[in-house]
N, C-alpha and C positions, 0 to 999 in steps of 0.2 A: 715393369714400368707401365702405367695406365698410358692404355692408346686414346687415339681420337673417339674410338666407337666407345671406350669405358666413359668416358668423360660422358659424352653424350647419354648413355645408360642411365650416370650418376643425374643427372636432368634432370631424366624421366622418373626413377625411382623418385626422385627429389620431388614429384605432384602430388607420392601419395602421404597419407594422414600417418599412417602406421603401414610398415611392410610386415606381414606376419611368415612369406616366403624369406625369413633368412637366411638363407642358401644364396641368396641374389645379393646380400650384402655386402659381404664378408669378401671373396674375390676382389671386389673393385675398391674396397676402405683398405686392404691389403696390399693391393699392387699400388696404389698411390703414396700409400703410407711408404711404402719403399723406397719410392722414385722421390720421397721428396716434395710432391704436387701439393700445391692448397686441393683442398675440398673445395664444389661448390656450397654456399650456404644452404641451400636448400634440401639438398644430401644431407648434411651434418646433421639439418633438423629432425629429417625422417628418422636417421640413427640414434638418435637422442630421443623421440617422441615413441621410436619402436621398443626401447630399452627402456621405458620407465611405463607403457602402456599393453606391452606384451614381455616382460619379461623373464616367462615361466621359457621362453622359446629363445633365450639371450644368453650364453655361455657364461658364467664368470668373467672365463679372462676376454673377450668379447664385450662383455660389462666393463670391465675395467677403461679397455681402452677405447669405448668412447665417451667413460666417463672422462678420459683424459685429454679431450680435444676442447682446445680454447677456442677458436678461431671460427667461426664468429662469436662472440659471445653472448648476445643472445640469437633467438633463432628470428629470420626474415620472414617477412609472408604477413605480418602483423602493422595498423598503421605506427605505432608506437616502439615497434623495434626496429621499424624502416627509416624511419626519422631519427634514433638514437644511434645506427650504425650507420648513416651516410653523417651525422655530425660528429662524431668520435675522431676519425684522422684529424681535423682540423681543431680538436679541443687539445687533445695529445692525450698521453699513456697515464696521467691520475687519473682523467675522466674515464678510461676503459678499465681501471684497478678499480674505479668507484662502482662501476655497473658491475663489474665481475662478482666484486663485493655482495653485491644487492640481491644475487643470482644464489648465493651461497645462503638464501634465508629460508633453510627446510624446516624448521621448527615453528611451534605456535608462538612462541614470542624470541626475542632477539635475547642470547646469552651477554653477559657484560663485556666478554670478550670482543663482542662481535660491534657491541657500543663500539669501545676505543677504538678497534680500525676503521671503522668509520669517521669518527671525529679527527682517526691521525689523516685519514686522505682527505677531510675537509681543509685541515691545516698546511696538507700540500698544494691545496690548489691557492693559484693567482686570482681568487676571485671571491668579493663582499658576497656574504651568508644571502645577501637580497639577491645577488645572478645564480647563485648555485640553486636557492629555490625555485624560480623564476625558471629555470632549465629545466628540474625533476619535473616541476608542474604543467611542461610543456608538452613532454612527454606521455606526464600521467592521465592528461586529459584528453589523450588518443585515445587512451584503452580501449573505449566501447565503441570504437569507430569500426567499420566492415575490415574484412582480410584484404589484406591489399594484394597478395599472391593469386594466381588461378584457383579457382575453385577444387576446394576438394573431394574427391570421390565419396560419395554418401556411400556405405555399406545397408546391405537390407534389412538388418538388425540393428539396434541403438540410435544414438543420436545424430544431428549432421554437427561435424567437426566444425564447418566454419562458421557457425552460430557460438564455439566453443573459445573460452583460451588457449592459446597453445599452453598442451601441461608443463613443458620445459619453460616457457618465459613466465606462468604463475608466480615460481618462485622469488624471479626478477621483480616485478611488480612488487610484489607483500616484501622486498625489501628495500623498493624504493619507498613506500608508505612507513617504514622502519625509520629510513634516512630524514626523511620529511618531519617526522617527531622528535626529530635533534635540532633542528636547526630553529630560531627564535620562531616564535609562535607570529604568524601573519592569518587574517579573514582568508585570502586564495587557498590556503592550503586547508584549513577547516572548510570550506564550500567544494572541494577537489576531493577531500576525501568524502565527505558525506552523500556527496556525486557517484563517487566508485563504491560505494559501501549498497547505496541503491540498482545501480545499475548490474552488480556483481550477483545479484540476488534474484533478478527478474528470471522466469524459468524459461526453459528449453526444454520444446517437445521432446522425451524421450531420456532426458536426463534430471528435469526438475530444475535448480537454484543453479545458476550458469557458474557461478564458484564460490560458494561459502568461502573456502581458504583465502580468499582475493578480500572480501567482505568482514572477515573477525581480523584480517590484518591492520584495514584502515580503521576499523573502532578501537582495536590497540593502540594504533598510533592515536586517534583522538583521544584517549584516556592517557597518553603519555606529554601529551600538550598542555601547560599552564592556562588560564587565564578564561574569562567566560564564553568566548564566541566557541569553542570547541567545546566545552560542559552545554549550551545550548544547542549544541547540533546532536550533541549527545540526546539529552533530552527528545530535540525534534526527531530522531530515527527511534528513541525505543516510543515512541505515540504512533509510528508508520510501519516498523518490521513488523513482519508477524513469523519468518524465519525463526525457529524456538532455540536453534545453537548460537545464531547470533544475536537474538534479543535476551539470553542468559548473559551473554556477554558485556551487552549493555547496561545488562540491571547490574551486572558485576562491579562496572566502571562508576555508574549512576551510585551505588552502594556504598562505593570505596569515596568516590568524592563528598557523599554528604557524614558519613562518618568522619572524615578529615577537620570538615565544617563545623560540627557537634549539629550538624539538624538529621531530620527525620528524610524519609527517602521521599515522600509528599511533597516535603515542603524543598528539597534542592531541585523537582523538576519544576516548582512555581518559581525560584526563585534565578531557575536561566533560562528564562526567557528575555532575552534583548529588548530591546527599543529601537534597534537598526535606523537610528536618528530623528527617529519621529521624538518632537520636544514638547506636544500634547496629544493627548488621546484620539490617535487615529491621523495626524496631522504634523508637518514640517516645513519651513521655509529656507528655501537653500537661495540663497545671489552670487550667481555667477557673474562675475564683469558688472554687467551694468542689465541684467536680465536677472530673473528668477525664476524658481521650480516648486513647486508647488508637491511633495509627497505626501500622497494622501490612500486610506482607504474606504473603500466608498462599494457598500452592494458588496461585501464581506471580497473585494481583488484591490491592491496595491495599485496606483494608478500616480503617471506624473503630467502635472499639467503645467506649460510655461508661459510667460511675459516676455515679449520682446522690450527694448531698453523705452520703447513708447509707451508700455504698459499694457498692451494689446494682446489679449491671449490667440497666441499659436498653435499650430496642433505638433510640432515638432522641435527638437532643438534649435534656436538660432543660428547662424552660421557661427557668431563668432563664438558660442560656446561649445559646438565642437572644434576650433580651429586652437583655442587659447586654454580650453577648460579640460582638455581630454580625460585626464585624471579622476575628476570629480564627476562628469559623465557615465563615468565608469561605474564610479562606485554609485553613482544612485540608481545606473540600471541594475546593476546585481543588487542594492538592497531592494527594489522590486520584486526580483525573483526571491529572493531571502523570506521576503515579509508572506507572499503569496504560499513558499512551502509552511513555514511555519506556522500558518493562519490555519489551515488543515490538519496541521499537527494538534494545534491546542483545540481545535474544537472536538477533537475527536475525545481527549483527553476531559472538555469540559464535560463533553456528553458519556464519559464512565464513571463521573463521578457521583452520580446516582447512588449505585454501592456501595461506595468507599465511604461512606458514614463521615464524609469532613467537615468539620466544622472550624472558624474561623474564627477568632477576634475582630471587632470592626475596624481598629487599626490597622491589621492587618492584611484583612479582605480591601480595604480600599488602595493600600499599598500596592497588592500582585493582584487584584483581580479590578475593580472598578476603575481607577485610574491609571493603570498601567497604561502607557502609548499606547503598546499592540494588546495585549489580551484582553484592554478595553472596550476594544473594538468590537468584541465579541460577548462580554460580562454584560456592557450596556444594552445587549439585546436578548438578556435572558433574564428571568424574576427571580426574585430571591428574599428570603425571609430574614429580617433585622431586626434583631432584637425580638421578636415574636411578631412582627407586623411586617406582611405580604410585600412588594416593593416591585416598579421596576421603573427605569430610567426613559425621562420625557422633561424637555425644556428646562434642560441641565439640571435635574435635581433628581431625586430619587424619590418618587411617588406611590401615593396607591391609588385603585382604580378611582376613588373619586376627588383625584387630585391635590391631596395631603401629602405635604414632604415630609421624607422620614428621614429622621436624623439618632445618630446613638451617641453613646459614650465610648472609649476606644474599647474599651473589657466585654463590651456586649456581642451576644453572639449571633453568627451570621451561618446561612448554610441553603442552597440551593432549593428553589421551590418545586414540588412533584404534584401531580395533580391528583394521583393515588390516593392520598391522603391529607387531601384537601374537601371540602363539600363542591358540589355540581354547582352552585349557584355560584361560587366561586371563581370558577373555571371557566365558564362562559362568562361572566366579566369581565376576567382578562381577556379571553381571546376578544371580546369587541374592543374593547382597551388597545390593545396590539393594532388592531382594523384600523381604530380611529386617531392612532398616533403615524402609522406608516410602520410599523416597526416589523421588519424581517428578520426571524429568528434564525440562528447559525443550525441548526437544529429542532426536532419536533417537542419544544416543552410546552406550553399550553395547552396545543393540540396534540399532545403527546398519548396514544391507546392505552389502553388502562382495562387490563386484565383480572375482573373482579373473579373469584372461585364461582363454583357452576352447580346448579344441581347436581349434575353427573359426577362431577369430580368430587362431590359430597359425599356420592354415593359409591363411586369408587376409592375414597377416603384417603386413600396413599397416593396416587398417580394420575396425572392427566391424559385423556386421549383425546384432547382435542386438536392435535396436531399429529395424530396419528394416521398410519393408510396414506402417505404420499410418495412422490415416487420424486427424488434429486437428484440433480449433477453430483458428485461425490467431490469431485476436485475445487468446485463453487461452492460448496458446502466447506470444505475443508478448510478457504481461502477466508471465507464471514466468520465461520466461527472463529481464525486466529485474531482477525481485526477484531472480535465482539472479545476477548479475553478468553475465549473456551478452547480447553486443554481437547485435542481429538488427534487422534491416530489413523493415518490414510489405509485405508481396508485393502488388503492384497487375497485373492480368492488361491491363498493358501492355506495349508494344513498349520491353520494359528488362530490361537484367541484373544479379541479384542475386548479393552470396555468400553462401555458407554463416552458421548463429547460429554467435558464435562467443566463446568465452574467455579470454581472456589471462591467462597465468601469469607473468608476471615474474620469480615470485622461482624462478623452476622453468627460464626459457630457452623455455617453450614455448606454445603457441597452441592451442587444442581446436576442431577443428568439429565442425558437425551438421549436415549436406545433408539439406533440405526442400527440397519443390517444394510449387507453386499445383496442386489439383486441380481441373479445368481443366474447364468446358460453358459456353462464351460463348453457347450459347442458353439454356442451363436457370437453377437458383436459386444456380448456387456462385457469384457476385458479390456483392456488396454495392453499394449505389444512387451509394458512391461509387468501386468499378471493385477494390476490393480481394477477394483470395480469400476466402472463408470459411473452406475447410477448407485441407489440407497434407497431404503425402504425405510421410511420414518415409523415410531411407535413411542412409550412412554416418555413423560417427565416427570419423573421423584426427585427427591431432597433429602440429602442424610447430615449427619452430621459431621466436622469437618473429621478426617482423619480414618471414616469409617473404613473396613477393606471395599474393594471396588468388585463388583459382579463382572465378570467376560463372559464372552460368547464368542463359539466358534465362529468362525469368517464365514461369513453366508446364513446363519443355523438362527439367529435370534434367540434364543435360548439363554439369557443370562443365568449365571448359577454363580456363588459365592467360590474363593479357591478353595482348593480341597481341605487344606489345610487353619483356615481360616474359621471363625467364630462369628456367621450372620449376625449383621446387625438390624432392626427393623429400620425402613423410611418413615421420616417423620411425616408427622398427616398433614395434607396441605392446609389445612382448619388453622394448624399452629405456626403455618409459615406468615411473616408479618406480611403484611397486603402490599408493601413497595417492592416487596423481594419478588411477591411472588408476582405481582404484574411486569417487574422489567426480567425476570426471566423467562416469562411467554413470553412476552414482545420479541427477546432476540429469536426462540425457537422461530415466530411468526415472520420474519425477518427470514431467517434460513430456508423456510417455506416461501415466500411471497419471491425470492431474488431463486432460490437453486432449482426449484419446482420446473419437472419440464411440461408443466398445465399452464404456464405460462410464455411459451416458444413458439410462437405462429407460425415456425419452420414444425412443428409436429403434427398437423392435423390429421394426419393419417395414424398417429398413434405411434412414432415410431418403429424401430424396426418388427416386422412382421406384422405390424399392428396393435402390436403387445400393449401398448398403453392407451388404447384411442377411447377406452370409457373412462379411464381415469382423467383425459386429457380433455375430454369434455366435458366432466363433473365439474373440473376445477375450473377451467378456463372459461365457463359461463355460469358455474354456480351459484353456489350461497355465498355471502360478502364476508369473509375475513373480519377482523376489530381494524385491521390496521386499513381495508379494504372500506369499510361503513364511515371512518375517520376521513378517508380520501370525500367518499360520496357526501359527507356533512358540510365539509367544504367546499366540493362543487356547487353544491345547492346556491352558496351564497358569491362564487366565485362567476358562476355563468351569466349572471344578468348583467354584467360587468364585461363581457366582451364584447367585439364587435360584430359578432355573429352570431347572437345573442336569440334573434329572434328567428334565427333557425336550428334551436337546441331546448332540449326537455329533457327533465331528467324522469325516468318511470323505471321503478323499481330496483335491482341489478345494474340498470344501466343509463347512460348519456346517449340519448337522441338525438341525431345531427342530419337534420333535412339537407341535402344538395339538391341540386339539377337533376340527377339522372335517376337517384335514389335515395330513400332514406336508409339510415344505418346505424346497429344500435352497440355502442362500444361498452365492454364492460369493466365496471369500475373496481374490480378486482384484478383481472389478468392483462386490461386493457386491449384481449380478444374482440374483433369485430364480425358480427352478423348484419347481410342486409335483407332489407325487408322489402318484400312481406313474406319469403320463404326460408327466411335465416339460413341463407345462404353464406356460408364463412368467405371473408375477405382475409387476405395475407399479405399483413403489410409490414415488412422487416424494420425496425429505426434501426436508421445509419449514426444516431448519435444519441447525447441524453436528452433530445427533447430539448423543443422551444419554448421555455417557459416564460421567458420574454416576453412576448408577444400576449399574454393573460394578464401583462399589469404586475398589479402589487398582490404577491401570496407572503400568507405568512411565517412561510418557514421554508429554508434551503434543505434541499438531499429526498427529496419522493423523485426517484428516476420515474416511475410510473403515472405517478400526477401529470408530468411531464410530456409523456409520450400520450397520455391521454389528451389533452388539450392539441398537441401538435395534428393527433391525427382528423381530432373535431374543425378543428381552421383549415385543413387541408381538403376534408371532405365535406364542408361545408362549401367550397369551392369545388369540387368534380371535376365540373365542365373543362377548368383550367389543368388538370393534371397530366401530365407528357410523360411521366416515367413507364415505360409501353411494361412494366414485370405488374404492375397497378391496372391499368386501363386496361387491360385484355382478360381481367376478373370483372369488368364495371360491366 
């Protein structure tokens, strides 16, 4: 019989994550099991958590019998299993047969089998399909809430657990997002899953993606849901994962639904995109009672503005449409947040479609792109070619710069303007065009860089070095290139060989690399605790053709060589890559340089560890200007006479000159590094956020974090005298 002191034992064991002393188990799950005693839950859990995460150390029949233990059924300590087993007694014994159910989902998709008893315990309960949703969802929208248990022991190696799922209630989850795919399709549950499907994915020092398992279970269930709010959410996560097992998973779903369709896989992600009630482009009228709402977006965010029954705009809901309208409240705050994720989705999507060689009918360019409610909102702030004549949207028509509407036939073809291949006079056209309409682009196309071929690279004839010899984050590296479309493999400073990040152009016949290598001191800090590099040594960009075999190189060694077995193929010469290919493929490398570079970290001035990079970190952080760097400075130029601190700024060569009170100081328009003068003495100043671009007026175009941070820190230190942050003023 378990005494007083076992019980108390079973507690203590009960704090930690995994027992791997099994020896301490077994006794006290034994003498209880005896005497008859419940288990505490928090016991069970360890037992259950220790047999599925060390079970090399778990006997068979020891396995057996805790596989055999129901009671709790799922495991405590979690906010979502804490709230599902203090409501359990009070629902009764289907609602504890449903979760047990849901517990039993070890597989990557749900057997038919496992359908029916599910749908047979929906049919046992006392309760409309809308409270049984209503319930799971209540649940499910705990997940990502903190451990509600004490804290678990971090071990010195691995991850910390309570950053983690518990591995035993995993399963529970991926089969309540099972259960949730049966029951009639509602918006809560497609915005719940696409909620968990993100949140499941976000990393964990030391383990990477918090639960892929958790994450391909709710795209399942959104693939197993009718109707377009779930095909749209679908849509909106494969434009935001860049997880490569579950954005396979999406293309799977995305794949399967537009083949069901008869359309192309292009055209099913244009054609779920919602309207989340907006009833004209960018715009909706909602009356509640005797007030109105106003859904609109504005400055590329979702915004709602109301009318009291006077007609007097408020900054809040009136009282009585939260007292009478609750419902509808509701649902205009979440299409808010709805229109906000989605608006990031497609732009990211409009701005890959550079490569994608798409062209449109004008029928149906006006359909999903120009008039769409939402994607409107974004199409009307980008240029585009009609019919063969340039275009972009101003005092509701679609113009060219000098004012001529342009209208087509439905059959005429439409397709995205590039400035690549465009003439220079062109180009600056528009952008005054842009200047002198207001118009802020979702994205850099006007003033988009444009990477012409080089002497050098002329003369190196196959390969670019112009983004060679830097020194990146490897895991910020890792993360841009999945968002930019490039296929890369995270470098582990093991005995393996990697290839080059790489791109597939399909509709082009050809393949992009970019050779990095592992910078390499297996005795110093470039490791990480689980064996991967930190930083990367940047070197070529070739183009092969699509399908070529791929060159590897040992981890660390840069040595690309063909497989052994394999039949070289040559890179094509950059002479014969078309000029759009080849400028937006620098740009992304220029991008993975300009964001991963640690020449850009004002926490590095000393070079990092030992030093080791402090001439690199100088080259770059006050060097020679980038295209995407000389793009930023072209626009300051015309951007600074326009603030209000104006006349304490210059711009001289490399840099933005910003006179304060105590000093001048010369920020540079590349790494947004600061030197002040007259001894270029470095300043270090961290941004806590992306910058106040606000405060510079009207720019023309959204996403230069850098632009950003450069303006904030010229308005800040053009004021000095006023600065109190003492990590600042004790450099001054």
């Amino acid at each position: 019989m378990a005494t007083t002191d076992d019980q108390a034992r079973m507690e203590e064991l009960g704090r930690l994550h995994v027992c791997y002393n099994t020896h301490k188990l077994w006794p006290l799950l034994k003498a209880a099991l005896a005497a008859g005693q419940p288990l505490p839950g928090t016991f069970v859990g360890v037992l259950r958590r220790t047999a599925m995460v060390a079970a090399w150390q778990v006997e068979k029949d020891w396995a057996k019998t805790v596989a055999g233990l129901t009671e709790p059924v799922v495991n405590p300590g979690e906010a979502w299993t804490d709230r599902a087993l203090a409501e359990l007694p009070a629902l009764g014994d289907t609602w504890r047969r449903l979760l047990a159910h849901a517990a039993t989902a070890r597989t990557a998709r749900p057997a038919a089998k496992w359908d029916k008893t599910a749908r047979a315990l929906f049919d046992e309960l006392d309760e409309a399909p809308d409270a049984v949703r209503r319930r799971l969802l209540s649940w499910l929208e705990l997940a990502g809430r903190p451990r509600t248990g004490p804290p678990l022991p971090v071990l010195e190696y691995g991850s910390d657990p309570n950053e983690e799922f518990d591995p035993y209630n995993v399963d529970a989850l991926r089969g309540i997002t099972w259960l949730l795919a049966l029951l009639p399709p509602h918006p809560d549950t497609v915005r719940a899953l696409g909620t968990l499907v993100t949140f499941s994915l976000r990393k964990v020092p030391g383990l990477g993606p918090r639960s892929p398992k958790i994450a391909n279970a709710a795209v399942l269930a959104l693939s197993r849901i009718d109707g377009d709010p779930a095909l749209a959410e679908l849509a909106r996560l494969s434009a935001r994962i860049t997880y490569k097992g579950t954005l396979k998973q999406l293309d799977t779903a995305l794949t399967a639904r537009a083949e069901a369709m008869g359309l192309g896989r292009d055209e099913i992600e244009e054609l779920a995109v919602p309207s989340y009630g907006l009833t004209e482009v960018g715009r909706s009228v909602h009356t509640l009672g005797d007030c109105t709402a106003e859904l609109a977006v504005r400055s590329g965010k979702a915004v709602l503005a109301w009318r009291n029954a006077a007609g007097k705009a408020v900054k809040s809901p009136p009282a009585g449409v939260r007292r009478d309208h609750g419902d509808e409240l509701k649902k205009l705050k979440a299409a808010v947040k709805d229109i906000d994720g989605m608006l990031g989705a497609q732009s990211e999507r409009l701005d890959r479609l550079f490569l994608a060689r798409r062209r449109w009918t004008y029928a149906a360019w006006r359909e999903r792109y120009a008039d769409h409610p939402l994607v409107g909102t974004l199409a009307r702030r980008l240029l585009w070619i009609v019919d063969g004549r340039a275009c972009g949207f101003a005092d509701g028509a679609w113009r060219t710069p000098a004012g001529d509407a342009v209208t087509a036939g439905p059959d005429a073809p439409v397709e995205l303007w590039h400035p690549a291949v465009r003439e220079p006079a062109e180009v600056l056209a528009w952008r005054e065009w842009l200047e002198q309409h207001g118009v802020t682009q979702p994205f850099k196309q006007a003033h988009r860089e444009v990477y012409l071929l080089t002497d050098a690279e002329r003369a190196t004839r196959v390969y670019s070095n112009r983004f060679a010899a830097h020194v990146l984050r490897q895991h910020q590296f890792h993360s841009l290139a999945a968002v930019r479309g490039w296929n890369n493999k995270l470098r582990l400073c093991v005995d393996d060989s990697y290839p080059p990040a790489t791109r597939e152009l399909p509709e082009w016949g050809l393949r992009a690399e970019f050779r990095v290598d592992g910078v390499e001191d297996r005795t110093g800090p470039d490791i990480t605790a689980s064996g991967s590099y930190l930083w990367l040594s940047t070197d070529q960009v070739r183009f092969y053709p699509v399908g070529a075999p791929l060159h590897t190189a040992h981890a660390g060694s840069g040595d690309y060589r063909p497989g052994w077995n394999e039949t070289p193929v040559e890179p094509i010469p950059l002479a014969e890559i078309p000029p759009l290919v080849l400028s937006e493929v620098l740009r992304d490398v220029d991008l993975f340089v300009g964001v991963a570079s640690v020449g850009n970290d004002p926490t590095w001035q000393d070079g990092g560890p030992e030093g080791r990079f402090r001439d690199y970190w100088t080259s770059y952080g006050f060097g020679e200007l980038s295209q995407s760097a000389r793009t930023r400075a072209e626009l300051l130029e015309r951007i600074v006479p326009r603030l209000a601190i104006a006349d304490r700024c210059r711009i001289e060569g490399r840099f933005l000159l910003v006179r304060g009170e105590l000093h001048t100081y010369k920020i540079h328009m590349g790494s947004g590094n600061i030197l002040i003068s007259p001894h270029d003495r470095y300043l270090c100043i961290v941004p806590k956020a992306a910058g106040a671009a606000a405060d510079a007026g009207y720019l023309p175009f959204e996403g230069d974090r850098t632009l950003s941070t450069i303006l904030s820190k010229a308005m800040m230190l053009a004021r000095d005298e006023e600065i109190t942050d003492r990590t600042i003023t004790s450099q001054l």
